[in-house]
C-alpha positions as CSV (number, residue, x, y, z in Angstrom):
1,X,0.0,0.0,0.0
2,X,1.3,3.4,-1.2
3,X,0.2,6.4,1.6
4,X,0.6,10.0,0.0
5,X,0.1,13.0,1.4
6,X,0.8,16.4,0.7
7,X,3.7,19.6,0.8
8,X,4.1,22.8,-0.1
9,X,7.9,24.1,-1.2
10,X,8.8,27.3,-1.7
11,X,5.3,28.2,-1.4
12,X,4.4,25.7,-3.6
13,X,2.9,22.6,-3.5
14,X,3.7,18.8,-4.5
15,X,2.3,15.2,-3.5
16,X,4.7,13.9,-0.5
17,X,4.9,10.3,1.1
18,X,6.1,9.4,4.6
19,X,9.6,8.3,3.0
20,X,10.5,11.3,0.8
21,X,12.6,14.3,1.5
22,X,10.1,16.9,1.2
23,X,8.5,19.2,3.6
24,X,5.5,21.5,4.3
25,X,5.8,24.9,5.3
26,X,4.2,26.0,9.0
27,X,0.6,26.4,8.9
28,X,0.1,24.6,5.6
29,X,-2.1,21.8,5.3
30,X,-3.0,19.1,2.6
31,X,-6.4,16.8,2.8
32,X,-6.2,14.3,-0.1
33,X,-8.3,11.5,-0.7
34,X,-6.7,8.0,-2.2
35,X,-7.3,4.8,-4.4
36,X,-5.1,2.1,-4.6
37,X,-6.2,-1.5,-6.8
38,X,-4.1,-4.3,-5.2
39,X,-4.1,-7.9,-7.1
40,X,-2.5,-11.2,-7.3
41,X,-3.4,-14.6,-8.3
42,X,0.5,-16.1,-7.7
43,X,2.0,-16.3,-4.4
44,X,4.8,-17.8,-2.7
45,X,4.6,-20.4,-0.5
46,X,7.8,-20.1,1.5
47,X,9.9,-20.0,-1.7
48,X,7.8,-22.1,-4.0
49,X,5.8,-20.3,-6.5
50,X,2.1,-21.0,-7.0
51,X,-1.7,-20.5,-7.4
52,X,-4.2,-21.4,-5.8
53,X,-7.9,-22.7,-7.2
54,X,-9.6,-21.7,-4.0
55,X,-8.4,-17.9,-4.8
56,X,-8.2,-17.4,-8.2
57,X,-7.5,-13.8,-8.4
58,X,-6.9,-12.0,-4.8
59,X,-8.0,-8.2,-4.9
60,X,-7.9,-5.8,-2.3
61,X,-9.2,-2.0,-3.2
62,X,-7.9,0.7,-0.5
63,X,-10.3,3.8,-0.1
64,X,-7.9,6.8,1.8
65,X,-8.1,10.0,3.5
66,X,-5.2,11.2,4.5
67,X,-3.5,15.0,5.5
68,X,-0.8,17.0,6.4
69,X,0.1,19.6,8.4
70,X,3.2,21.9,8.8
71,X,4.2,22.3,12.8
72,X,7.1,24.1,12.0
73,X,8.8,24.2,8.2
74,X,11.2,21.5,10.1
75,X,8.4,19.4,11.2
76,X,5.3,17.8,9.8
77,X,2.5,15.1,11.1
78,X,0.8,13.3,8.7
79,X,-2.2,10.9,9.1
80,X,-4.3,8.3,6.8
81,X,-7.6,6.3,7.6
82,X,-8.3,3.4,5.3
83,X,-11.2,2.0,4.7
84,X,-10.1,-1.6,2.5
85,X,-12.1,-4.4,0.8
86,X,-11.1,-7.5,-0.3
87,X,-12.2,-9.9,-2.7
88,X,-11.4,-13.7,-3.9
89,X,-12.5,-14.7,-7.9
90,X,-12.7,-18.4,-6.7
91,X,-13.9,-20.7,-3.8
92,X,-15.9,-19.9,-1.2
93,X,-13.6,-17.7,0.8
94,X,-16.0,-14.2,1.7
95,X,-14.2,-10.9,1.1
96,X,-13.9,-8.6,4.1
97,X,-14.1,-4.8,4.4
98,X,-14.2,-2.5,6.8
99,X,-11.6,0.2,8.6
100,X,-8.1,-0.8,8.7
101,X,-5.5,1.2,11.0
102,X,-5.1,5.1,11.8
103,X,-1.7,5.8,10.7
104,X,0.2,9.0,12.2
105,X,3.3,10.2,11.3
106,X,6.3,12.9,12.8
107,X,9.1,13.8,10.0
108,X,11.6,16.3,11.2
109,X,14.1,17.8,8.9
110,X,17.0,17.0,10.7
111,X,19.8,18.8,8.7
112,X,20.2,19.7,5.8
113,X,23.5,21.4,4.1
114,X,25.5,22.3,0.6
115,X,27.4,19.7,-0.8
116,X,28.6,20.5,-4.7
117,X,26.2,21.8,-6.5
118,X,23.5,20.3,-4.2
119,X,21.5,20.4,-1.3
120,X,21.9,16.9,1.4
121,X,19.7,16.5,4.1
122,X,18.7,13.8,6.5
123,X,15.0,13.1,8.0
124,X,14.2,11.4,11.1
125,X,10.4,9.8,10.7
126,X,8.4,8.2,13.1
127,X,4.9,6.1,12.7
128,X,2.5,4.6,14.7
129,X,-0.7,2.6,13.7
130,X,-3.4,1.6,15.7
131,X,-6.3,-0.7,14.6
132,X,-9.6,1.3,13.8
133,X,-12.0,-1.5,13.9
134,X,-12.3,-5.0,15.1
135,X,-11.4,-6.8,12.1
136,X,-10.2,-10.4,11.9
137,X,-6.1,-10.9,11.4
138,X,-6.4,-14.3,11.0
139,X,-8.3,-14.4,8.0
140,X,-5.7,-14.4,5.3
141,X,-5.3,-13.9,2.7
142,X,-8.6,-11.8,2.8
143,X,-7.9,-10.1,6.2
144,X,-8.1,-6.4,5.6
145,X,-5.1,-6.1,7.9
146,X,-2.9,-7.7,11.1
147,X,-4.5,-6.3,13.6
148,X,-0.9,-5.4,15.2
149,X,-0.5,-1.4,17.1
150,X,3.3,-0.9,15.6
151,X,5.8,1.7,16.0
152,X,8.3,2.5,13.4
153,X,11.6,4.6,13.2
154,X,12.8,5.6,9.4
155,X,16.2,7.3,8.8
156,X,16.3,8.9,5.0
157,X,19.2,10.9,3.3
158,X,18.7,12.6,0.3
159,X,20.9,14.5,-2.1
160,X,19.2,17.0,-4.8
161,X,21.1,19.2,-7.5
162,X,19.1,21.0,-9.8
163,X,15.8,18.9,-10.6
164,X,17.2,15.4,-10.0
165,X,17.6,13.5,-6.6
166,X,18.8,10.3,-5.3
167,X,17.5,9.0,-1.7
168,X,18.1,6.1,0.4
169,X,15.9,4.9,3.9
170,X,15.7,2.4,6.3
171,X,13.0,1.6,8.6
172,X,12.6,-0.7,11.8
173,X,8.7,-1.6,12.6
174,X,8.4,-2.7,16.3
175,X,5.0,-5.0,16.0
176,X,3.1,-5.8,19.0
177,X,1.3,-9.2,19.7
178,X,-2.3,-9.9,18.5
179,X,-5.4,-12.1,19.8
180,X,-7.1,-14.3,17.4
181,X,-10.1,-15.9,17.5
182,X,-9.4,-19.7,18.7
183,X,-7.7,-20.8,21.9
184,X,-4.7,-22.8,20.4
185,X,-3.0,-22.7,16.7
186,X,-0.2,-24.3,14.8
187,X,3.5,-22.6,13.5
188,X,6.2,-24.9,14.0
189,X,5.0,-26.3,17.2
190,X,1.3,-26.1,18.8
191,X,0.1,-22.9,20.7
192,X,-2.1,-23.4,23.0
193,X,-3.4,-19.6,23.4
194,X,-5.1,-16.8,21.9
195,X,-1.9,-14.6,21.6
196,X,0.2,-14.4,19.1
197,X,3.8,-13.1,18.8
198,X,4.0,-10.6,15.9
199,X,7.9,-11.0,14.8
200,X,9.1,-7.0,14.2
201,X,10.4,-5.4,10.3
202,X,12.8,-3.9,8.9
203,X,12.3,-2.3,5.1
204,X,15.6,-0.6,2.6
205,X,14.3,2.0,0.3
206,X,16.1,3.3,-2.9
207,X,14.5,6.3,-4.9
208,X,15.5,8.2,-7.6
209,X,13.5,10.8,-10.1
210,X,12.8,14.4,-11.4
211,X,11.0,17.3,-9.0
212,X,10.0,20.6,-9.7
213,X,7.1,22.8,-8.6
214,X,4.7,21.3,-10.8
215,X,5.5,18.0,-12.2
216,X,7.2,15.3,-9.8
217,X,7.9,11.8,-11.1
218,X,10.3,8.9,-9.3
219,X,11.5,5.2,-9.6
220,X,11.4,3.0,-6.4
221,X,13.0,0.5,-5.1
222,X,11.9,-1.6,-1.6
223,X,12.9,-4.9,0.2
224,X,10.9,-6.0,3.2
225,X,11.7,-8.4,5.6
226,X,10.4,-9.7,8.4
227,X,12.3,-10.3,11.5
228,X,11.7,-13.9,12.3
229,X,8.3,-15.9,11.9
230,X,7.9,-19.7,9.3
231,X,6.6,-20.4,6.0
232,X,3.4,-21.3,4.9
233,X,3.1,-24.9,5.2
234,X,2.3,-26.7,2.2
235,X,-2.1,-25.6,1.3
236,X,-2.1,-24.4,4.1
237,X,-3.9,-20.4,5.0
238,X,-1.4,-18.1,5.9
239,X,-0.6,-17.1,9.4
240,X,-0.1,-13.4,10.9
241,X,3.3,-14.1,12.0
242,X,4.6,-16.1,8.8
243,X,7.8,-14.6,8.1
244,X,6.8,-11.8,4.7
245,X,9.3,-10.6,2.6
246,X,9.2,-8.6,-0.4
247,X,11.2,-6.7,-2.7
248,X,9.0,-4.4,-4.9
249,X,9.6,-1.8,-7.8
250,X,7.7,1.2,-8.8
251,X,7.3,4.7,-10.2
252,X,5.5,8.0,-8.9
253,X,3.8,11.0,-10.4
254,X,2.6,14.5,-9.5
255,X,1.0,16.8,-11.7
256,X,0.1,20.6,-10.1
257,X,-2.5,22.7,-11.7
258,X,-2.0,26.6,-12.4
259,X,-5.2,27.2,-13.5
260,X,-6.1,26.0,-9.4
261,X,-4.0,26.7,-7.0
262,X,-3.2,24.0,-4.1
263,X,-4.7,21.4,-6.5
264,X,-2.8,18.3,-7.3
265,X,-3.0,14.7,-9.0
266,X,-0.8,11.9,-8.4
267,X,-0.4,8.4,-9.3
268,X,1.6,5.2,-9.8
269,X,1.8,1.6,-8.9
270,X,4.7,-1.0,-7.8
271,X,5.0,-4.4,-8.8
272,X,6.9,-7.4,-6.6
273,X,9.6,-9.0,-8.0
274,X,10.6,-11.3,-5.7
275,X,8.9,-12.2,-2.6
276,X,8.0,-15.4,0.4
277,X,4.8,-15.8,1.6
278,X,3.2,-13.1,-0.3
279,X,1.3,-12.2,-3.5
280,X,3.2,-11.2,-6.1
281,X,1.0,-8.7,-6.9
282,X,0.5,-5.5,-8.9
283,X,-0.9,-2.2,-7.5
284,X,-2.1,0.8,-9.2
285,X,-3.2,3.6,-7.4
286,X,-4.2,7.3,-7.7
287,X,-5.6,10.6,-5.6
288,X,-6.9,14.1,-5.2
289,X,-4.6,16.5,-3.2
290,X,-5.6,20.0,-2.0
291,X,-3.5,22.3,0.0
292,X,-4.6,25.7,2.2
293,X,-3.0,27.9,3.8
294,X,-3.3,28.8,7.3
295,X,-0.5,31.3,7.7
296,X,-1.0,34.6,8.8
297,X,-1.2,37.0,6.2
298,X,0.2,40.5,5.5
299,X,-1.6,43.6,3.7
């Protein structure tokens, strides 16, 4: 899932995600509203590739709203509320829907200096979610989500000279432990409890791409892996705290309007490459982006 939100540079605006180097000014916010088409019909099963007749085609459709607001110009909380579906061609399995987590974000601008003929800086960015709704976890692959409140730490550097950057993250997502409905399961061993141990993440970013005020568009690179956890045993569901790794590529775009100020589109999808115990799936996704400003203003 790709979460967007909004900035505005140099009095300016352009679309922003929680792992880019870009800032809002104080006072500035951006609501935006976001669609994302998730879907998959291969998946690995540990490291064997597969289908799966009782699935067919897994789709999961993410309905967004999301903002964000400049504290200072060196610090910005973000926030997104999903509302998610998903959806099984085949079998009998019954899609679920409903309110997934609140998200909420702090990036901080950290420091920033003049190195060549460009401008290096380095963000500090920290996330918590926290589950909205009651939802199943163990329900997948047509959960909606893990159920798990997580806490998550990003370090990003980023280097920009004229319109062209290069950025690099990494991020470590502390995962707490879930309840599921049934009083004993199976991993490696049996359980015989309703809690289960929620093995933490880490996730390596790589970005590179062409920004200016009005048009923004990016190449992504992502590998995530979990921290522990097993495979999916052999037809078997999968299990919240199967070990899920992927390594995904994908592009970005932003288009600002002159004709409307503070209005913005933006777009793109990712693709994985190269995964265990997940879909290798394709997402597309899209959204509406307006910015206001809340600053004081002179005569």
């Amino acid at each position: 899932m790709v979460i967007c939100c909004c900035l505005a540079f140099s009095q300016m605006a352009s679309a922003q995600t929680d792992a880019d180097a870009l800032m809002i000014p104080k006072n500035f916010f951006c609501a935006g509203a976001m669609y994302s088409n998730n879907s998959w019909s291969n998946y690995w099963e540990g490291t064997f590739k597969r289908d799966n007749g009782n699935i067919g085609t897994l789709t999961t459709n993410n309905y967004s709203i999301m903002g964000n607001y400049g504290i200072t110009n060196k610090l910005d909380v973000l926030f997104s509320v999903p509302y998610i579906t998903t959806n099984a061609s085949a079998g009998t399995l019954k899609g679920q829907s409903g309110f997934q987590d609140l998200m909420v974000t702090l990036k901080w601008l950290a420091f920033e200096t003049e190195i060549g003929k460009g401008i290096f800086s380095v963000h500090a960015i920290a996330s918590g979610t926290l589950p909205l709704s009651n939802y199943e976890p163990n329900f997948l692959p047509l959960s909606i989500g893990l159920q798990s409140k997580t806490l998550s730490l990003r370090g990003l550097v980023n280097y920009q000279t004229g319109r062209f950057f290069v950025a690099g993250a990494g991020q470590y997502v502390r995962r707490d432990d879930i309840t599921i409905d049934q009083e004993s399961y199976y991993t490696t061993q049996l359980i015989n409890s309703n809690q289960v141990y929620m093995p933490d993440v880490s996730n390596f970013l790589f970005s590179t791409g062409y920004r200016s005020l009005k048009f923004n568009a990016e190449a992504i690179l992502s590998q995530t892996n979990t921290l522990g956890g097993f495979d999916i045993r052999k037809n078997d569901m999968p299990f919240p705290s199967n070990r899920m790794n992927s390594t995904t590529a994908g592009v970005l775009f932003k288009y600002s309007f002159d004709s409307v100020s503070g209005l913005e589109l933006t777009a793109g999808g990712n693709y994985v490459v190269a995964g265990r115990n997940v879909g290798q799936s394709t997402t597309i996704w899209g959204g509406v982006l307006y910015i206001i400003d809340f600053s004081k203003k002179t005569k």
